[in-house]
DOSEDREN-479373 format. One record per residue: residue number from 1; residue in one letter; x, z, y of N, C-alpha, C in turn. Coordinates in pm, 1 decimal. Atoms other than C-alpha are relative to their C-alpha. Layout:
N
@num: NUM; residuo: a; nx: X; nz: Z; ny: Y; cax: X; caz: Z; cay: Y; cx: X; cz: Z; cy: Y
...
# end
This chain:
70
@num: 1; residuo: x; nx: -37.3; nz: 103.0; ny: 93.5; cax: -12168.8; caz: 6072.3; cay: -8098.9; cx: 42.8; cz: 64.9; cy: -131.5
@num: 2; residuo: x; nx: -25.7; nz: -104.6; ny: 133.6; cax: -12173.7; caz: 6152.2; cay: -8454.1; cx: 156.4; cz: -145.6; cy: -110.2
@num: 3; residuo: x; nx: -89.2; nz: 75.1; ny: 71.5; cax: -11846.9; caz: 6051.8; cay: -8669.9; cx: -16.5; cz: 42.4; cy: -170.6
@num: 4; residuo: x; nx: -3.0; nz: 12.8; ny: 162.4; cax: -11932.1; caz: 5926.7; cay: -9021.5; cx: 119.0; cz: 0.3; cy: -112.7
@num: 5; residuo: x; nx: -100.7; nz: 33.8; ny: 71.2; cax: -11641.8; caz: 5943.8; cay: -9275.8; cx: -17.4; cz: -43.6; cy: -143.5
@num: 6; residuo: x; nx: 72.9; nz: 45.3; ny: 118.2; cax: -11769.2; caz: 5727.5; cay: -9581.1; cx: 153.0; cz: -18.8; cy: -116.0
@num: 7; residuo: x; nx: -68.8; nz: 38.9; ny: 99.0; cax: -11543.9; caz: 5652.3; cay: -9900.5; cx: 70.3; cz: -45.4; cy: 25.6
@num: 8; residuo: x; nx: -98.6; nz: 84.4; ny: 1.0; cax: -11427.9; caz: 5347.7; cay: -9811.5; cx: 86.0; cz: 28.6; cy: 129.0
@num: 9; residuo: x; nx: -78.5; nz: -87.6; ny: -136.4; cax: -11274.8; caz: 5516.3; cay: -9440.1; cx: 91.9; cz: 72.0; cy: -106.6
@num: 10; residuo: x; nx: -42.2; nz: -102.5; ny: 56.7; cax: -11108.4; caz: 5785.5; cay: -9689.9; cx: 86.4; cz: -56.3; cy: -60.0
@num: 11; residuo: x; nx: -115.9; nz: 30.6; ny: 67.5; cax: -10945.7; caz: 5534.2; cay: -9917.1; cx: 91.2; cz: -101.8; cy: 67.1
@num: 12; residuo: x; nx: -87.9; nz: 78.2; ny: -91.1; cax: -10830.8; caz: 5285.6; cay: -9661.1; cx: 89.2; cz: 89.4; cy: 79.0
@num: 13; residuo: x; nx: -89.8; nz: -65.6; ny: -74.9; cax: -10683.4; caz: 5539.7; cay: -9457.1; cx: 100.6; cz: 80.8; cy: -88.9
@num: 14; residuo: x; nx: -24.8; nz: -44.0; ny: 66.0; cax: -10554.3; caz: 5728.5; cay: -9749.8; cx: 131.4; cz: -114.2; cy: -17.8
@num: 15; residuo: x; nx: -90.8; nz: 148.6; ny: 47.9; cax: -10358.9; caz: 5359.2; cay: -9888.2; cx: 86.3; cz: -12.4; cy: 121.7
@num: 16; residuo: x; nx: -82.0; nz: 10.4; ny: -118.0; cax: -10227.0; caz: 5346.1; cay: -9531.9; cx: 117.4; cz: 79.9; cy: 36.1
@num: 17; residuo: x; nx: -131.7; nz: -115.7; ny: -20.2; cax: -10029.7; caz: 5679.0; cay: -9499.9; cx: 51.4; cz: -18.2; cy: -106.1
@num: 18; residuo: x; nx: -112.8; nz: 2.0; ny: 128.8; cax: -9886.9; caz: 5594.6; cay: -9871.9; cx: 56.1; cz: -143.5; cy: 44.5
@num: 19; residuo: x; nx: -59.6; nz: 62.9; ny: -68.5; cax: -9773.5; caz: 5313.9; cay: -9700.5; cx: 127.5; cz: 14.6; cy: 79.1
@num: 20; residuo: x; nx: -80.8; nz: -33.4; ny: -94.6; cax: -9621.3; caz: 5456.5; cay: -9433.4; cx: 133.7; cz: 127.5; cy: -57.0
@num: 21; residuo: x; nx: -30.1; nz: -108.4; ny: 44.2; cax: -9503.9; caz: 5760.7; cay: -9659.1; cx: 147.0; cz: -68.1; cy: -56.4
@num: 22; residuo: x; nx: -2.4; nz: 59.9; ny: 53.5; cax: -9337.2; caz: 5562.6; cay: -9881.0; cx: 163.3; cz: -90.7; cy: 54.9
@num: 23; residuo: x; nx: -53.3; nz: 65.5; ny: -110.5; cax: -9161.9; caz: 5315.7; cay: -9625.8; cx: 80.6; cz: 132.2; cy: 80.3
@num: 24; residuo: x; nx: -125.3; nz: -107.5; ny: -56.5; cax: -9025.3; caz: 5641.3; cay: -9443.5; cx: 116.8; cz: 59.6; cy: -65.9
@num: 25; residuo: x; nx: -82.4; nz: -49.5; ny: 76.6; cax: -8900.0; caz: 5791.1; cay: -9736.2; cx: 105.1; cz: -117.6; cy: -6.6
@num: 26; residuo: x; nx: -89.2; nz: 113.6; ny: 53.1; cax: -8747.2; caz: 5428.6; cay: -9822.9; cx: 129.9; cz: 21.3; cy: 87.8
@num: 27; residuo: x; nx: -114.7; nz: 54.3; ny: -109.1; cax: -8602.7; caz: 5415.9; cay: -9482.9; cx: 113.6; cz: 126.0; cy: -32.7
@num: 28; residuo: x; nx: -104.8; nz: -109.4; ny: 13.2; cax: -8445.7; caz: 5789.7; cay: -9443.4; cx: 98.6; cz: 9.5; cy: -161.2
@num: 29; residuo: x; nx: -59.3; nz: 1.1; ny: 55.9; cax: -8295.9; caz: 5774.7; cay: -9794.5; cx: 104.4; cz: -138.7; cy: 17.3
@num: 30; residuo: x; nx: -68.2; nz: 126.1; ny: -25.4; cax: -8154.1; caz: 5417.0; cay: -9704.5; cx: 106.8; cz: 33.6; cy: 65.4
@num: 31; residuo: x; nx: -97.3; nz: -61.0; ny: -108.5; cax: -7960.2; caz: 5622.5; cay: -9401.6; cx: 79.9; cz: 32.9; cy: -73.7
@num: 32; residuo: x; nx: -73.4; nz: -119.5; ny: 105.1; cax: -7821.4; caz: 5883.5; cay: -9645.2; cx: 120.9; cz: -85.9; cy: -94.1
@num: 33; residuo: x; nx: -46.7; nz: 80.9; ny: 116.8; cax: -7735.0; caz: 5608.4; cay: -9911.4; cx: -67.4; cz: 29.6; cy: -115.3
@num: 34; residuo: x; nx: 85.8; nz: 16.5; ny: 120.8; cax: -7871.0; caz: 5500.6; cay: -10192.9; cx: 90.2; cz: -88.6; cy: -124.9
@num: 35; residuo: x; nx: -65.0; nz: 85.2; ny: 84.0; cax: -7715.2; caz: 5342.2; cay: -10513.0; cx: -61.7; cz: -99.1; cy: -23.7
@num: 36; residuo: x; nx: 89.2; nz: 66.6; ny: 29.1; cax: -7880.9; caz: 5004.2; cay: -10639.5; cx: -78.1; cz: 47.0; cy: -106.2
@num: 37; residuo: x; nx: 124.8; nz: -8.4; ny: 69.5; cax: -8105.1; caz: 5130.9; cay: -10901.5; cx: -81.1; cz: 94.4; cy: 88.1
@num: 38; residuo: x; nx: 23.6; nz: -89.1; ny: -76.2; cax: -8215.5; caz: 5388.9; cay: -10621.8; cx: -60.8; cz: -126.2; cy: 108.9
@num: 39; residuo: x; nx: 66.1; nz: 109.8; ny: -141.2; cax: -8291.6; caz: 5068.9; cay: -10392.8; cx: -146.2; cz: -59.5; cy: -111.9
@num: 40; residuo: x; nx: 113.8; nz: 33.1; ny: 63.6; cax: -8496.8; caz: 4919.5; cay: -10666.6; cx: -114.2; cz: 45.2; cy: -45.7
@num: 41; residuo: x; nx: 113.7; nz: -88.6; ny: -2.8; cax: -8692.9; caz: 5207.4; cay: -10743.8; cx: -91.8; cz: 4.5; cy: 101.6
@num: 42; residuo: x; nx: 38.1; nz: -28.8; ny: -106.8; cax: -8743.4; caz: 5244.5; cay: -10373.4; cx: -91.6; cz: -144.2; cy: 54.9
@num: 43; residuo: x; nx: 3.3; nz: 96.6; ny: -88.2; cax: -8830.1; caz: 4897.3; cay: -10319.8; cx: -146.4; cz: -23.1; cy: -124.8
@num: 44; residuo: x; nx: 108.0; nz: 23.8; ny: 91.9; cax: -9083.3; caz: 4912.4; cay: -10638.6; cx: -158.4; cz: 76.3; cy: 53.2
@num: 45; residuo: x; nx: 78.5; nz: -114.2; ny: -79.9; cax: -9266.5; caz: 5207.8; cay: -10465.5; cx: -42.5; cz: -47.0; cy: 113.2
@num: 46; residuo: x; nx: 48.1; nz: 69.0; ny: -82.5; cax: -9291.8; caz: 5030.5; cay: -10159.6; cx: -109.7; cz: -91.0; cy: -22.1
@num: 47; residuo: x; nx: 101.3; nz: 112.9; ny: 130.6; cax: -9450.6; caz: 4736.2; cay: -10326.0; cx: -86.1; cz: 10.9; cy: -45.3
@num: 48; residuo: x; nx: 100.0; nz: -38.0; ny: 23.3; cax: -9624.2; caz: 4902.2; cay: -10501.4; cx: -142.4; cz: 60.4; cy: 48.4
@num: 49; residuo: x; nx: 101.9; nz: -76.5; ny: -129.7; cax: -9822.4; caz: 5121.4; cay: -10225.3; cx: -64.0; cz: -139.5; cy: 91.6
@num: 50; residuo: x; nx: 58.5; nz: 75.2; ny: -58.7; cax: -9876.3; caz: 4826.8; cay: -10064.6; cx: -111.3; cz: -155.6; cy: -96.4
@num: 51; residuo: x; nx: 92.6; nz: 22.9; ny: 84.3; cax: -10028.3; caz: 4663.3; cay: -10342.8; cx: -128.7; cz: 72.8; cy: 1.3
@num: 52; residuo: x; nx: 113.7; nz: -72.0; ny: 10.6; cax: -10265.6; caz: 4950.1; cay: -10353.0; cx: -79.0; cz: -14.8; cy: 90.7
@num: 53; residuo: x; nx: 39.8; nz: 13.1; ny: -162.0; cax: -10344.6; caz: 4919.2; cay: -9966.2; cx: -102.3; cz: -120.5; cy: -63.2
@num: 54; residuo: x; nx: 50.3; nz: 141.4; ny: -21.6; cax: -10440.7; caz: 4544.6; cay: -10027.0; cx: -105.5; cz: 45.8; cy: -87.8
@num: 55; residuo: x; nx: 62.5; nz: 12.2; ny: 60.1; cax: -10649.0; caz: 4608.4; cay: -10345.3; cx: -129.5; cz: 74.4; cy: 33.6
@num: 56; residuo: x; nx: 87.5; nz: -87.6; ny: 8.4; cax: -10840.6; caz: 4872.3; cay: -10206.3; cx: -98.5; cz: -85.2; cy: 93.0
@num: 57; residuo: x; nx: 31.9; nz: 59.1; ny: -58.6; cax: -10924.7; caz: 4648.9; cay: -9907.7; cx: -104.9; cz: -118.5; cy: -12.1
@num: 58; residuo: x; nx: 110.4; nz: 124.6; ny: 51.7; cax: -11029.6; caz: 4361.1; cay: -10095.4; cx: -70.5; cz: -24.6; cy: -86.3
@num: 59; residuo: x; nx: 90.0; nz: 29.6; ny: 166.2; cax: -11173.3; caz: 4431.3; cay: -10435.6; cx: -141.2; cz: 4.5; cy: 43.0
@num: 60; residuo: x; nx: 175.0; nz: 16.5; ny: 31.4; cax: -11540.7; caz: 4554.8; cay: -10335.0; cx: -31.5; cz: -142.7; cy: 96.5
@num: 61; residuo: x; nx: 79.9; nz: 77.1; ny: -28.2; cax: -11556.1; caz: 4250.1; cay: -10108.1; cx: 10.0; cz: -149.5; cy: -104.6
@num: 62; residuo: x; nx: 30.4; nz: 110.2; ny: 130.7; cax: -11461.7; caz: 4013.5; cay: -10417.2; cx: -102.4; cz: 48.1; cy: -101.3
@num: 63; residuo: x; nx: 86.9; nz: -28.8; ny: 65.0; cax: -11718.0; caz: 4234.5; cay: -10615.3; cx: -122.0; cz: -54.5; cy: 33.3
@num: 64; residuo: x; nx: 132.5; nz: 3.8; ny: -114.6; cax: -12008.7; caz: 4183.2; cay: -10365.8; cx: -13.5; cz: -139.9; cy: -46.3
@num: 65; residuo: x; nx: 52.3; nz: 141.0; ny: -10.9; cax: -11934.7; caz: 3785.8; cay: -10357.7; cx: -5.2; cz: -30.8; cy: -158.1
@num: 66; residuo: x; nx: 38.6; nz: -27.1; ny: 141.3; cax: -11960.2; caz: 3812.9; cay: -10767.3; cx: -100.5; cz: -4.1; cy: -25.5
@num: 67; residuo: x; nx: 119.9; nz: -45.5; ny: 27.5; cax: -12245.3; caz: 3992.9; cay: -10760.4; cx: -105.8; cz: -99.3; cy: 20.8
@num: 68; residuo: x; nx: 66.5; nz: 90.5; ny: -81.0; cax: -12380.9; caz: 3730.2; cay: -10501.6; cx: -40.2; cz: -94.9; cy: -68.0
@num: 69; residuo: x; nx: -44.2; nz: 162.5; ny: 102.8; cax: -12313.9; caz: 3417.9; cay: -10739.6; cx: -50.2; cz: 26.0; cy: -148.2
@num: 70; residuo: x; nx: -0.6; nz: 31.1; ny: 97.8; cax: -12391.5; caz: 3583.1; cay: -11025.2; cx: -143.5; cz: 15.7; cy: -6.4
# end
C-alpha cells in the first residue's frame, strides 16, 4: 500500500498541530499564571489558529463551487 501525502494532507495536518500547539501552550501558561493582557493575547492566538484550521479546510471547496457557477 502506497501512502500519498498531497498539499492539502500537509496543510490540514499542519493547521491541526497549530491548534493543538497553541491550546497547550494556552493551557500550561494558564497553570503558571497569566496576567489579563497575557490571557488576551493567548486567547487571540488560539482564535486565531483556529481560524486558520477552518479556512484552510474550506476555501478550495468554496473556490471549486465558484468556479462551478461561474
Amino acid at each position: 500500500m502506497r501512502l500519498e501525502l498531497t498539499r492539502k494532507d500537509l496543510a490540514e495536518g499542519g493547521t491541526a498541530a497549530l491548534v493543538f500547539l497553541s491550546g497547550a501552550m494556552t493551557g500550561h501558561y494558564a497553570a503558571i499564571g497569566m496576567t489579563p493582557v497575557q490571557w488576551m493575547g493567548a486567547a487571540v492566538a488560539v482564535l486565531g489558529s483556529i481560524t486558520v484550521a477552518v479556512a484552510v479546510r474550506i476555501w478550495p471547496a468554496e473556490s471549486a463551487k465558484a468556479k462551478a457557477k461561474g
